[in-house]
C-alpha positions, -999 to +999 in steps of 0.1 A: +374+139-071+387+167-092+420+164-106+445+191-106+468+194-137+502+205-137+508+224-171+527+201-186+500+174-185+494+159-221+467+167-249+451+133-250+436+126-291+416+096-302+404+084-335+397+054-353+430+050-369+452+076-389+428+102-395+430+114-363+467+123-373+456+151-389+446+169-361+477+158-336+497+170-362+482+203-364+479+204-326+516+192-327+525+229-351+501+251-331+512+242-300+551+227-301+549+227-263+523+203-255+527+170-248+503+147-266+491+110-259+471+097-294+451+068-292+445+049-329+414+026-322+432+006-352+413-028-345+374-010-348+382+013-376+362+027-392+337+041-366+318+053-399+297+023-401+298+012-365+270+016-341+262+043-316+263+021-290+299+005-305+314+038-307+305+049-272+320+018-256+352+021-274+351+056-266+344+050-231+374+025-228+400+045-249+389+077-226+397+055-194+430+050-207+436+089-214+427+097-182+455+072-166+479+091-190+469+123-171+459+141-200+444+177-192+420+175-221+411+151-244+402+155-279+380+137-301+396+134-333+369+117-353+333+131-367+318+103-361+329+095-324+320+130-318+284+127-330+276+098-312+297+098-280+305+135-271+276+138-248+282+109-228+319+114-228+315+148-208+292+131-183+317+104-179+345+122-173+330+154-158+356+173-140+384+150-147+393+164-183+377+189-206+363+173-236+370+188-273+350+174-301+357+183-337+320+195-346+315+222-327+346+242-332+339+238-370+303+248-365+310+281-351+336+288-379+311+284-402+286+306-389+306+330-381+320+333-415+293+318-438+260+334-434+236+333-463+259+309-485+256+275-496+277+250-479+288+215-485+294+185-458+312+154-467+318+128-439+311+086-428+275+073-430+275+077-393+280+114-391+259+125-424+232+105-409+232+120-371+220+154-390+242+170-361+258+194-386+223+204-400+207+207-367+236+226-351+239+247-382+201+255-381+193+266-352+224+294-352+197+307-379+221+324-400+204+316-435+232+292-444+223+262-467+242+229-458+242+201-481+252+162-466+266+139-487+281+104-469+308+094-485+318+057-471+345+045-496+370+076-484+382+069-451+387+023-466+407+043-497+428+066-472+440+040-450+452+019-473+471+048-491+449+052-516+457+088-527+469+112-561+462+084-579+439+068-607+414+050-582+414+081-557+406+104-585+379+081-600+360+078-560+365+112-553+348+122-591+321+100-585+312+119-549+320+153-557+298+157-590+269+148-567+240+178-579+238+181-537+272+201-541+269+217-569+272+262-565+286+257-529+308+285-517+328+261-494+332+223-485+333+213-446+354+184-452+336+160-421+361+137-414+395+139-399+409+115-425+402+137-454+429+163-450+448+140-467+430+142-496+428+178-497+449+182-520+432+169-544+398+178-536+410+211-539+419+205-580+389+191-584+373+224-577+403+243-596+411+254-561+382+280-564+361+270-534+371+269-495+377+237-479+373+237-442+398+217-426+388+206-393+423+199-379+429+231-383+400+241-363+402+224-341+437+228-330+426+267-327+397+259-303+423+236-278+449+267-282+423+294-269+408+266-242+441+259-229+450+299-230+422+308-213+421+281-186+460+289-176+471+257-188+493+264-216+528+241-213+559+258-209+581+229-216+608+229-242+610+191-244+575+175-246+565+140-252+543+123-276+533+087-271+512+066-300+488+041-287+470+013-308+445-014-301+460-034-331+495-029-342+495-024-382+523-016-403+503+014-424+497+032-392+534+035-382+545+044-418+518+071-415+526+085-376+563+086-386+552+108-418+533+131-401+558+136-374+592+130-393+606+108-371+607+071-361+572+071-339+579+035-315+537+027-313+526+010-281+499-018-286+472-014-258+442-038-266+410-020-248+397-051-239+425-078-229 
């Protein structure tokens, strides 16, 4: 049975573990009104080097537990959850919540914008090695040349705080010299836990080429979804909740960064 939304129905977000941060965050500036329920998948992170069939079960639970929040859409904050469970998730939930993945929306930017130059991908084993990027990229036949690079030691380094400093600099030096992105006009950065480094991928390339920060993106395509569905929130006090299947210290410090203020994170185990 279809379920009818009121508008002040919450955004429900899922990732991993603090990556997906990044894009409640910039859902969170976008759109002030909207409520949001985010789900850190803290005791499986990273997805990155998980299997499809791992990633679609913990996506299946953790979308179960959305949907008892009542959340009017739910948004898949992590590349590599959206390569390998976005399908199944729609059919799961059919009409009970529109699905957002982070792929797409980035996909059409770059087509749109991007014909006939070279562009880079960084992202986890598991979504370099999907080829969804290069497929979906492809067939908009738009003479654009994407280079893949996996880079696995990013999103270990990010969630232990690993950034602007000597080991950071050192990883990220390593990846980024790679001839696969060498003379690209702009970097899809393929993960939602890299917009924390983009800072200082961004020096690396003396700030001369375009990073393309999925959070961003993403929080545009739920703004013109939810606009042109009638859903938009009116509310001038909405509630964020922070969910976790393992309670760790780093993930509060990180929530309560993002959203300056003490964040109180509820443990909810998907499987008890």
């Amino acid at each position: 049975m279809q379920i009818i939304y009121n508008l002040e129905s919450p955004i429900g977000i899922f990732d991993s573990g603090i990556g997906g941060l990044t894009v409640a965050h910039a859902i969170s500036q976008l759109l002030p009104q909207e409520s949001i329920v985010y789900f850190g998948d803290t005791a499986h992170l990273p997805y990155g080097d998980k299997s499809e069939a791992s990633i679609q079960a913990y996506s299946i639970k953790i979308a179960d537990v959305l949907l008892k929040k009542g959340c009017k859409v739910i948004v898949i904050a992590c590349n590599s959850a959206s390569s390998a469970a976005y399908e199944l998730l729609k059919e799961y939930v059919r009409k009970d919540a529109k699905i957002i993945n982070v792929i797409d929306p980035m996909v059409q930017l770059v087509t749109s914008q991007f014909a006939g130059k070279k562009i880079g991908l960084i992202g986890t084993k598991r979504t370099i090695q999907s080829g969804v990027y290069t497929k979906k990229i492809k067939d908009a036949n738009k003479n654009i040349s994407l280079s893949a690079l996996p880079t696995p030691l990013l999103v270990p380094m990010i969630e232990e705080g690993f950034f602007n400093n000597k080991i950071s600099h050192e990883i990220l030096e390593k990846y980024l010299t790679d001839s696969s992105l060498k003379t690209i006009d702009a970097l899809i950065l393929g993960c939602t836990h890299y917009p924390l480094i983009k800072n200082e991928i961004s020096s690396f390339y003396s700030h001369n080429i375009t990073l393309l920060d999925s959070s961003e993106v993403v929080a545009q395509a739920l703004k013109d979804y939810l606009t042109s569905n009638g859903l938009l929130s009116n509310t001038t006090s909405p509630i964020h909740q922070f969910l976790v299947s393992d309670y760790t210290d780093s993930f509060e410090a990180s929530t309560r960064i993002f959203f300056r203020k003490e964040v109180h994170l509820q443990k909810h185990p998907l499987w008890n």
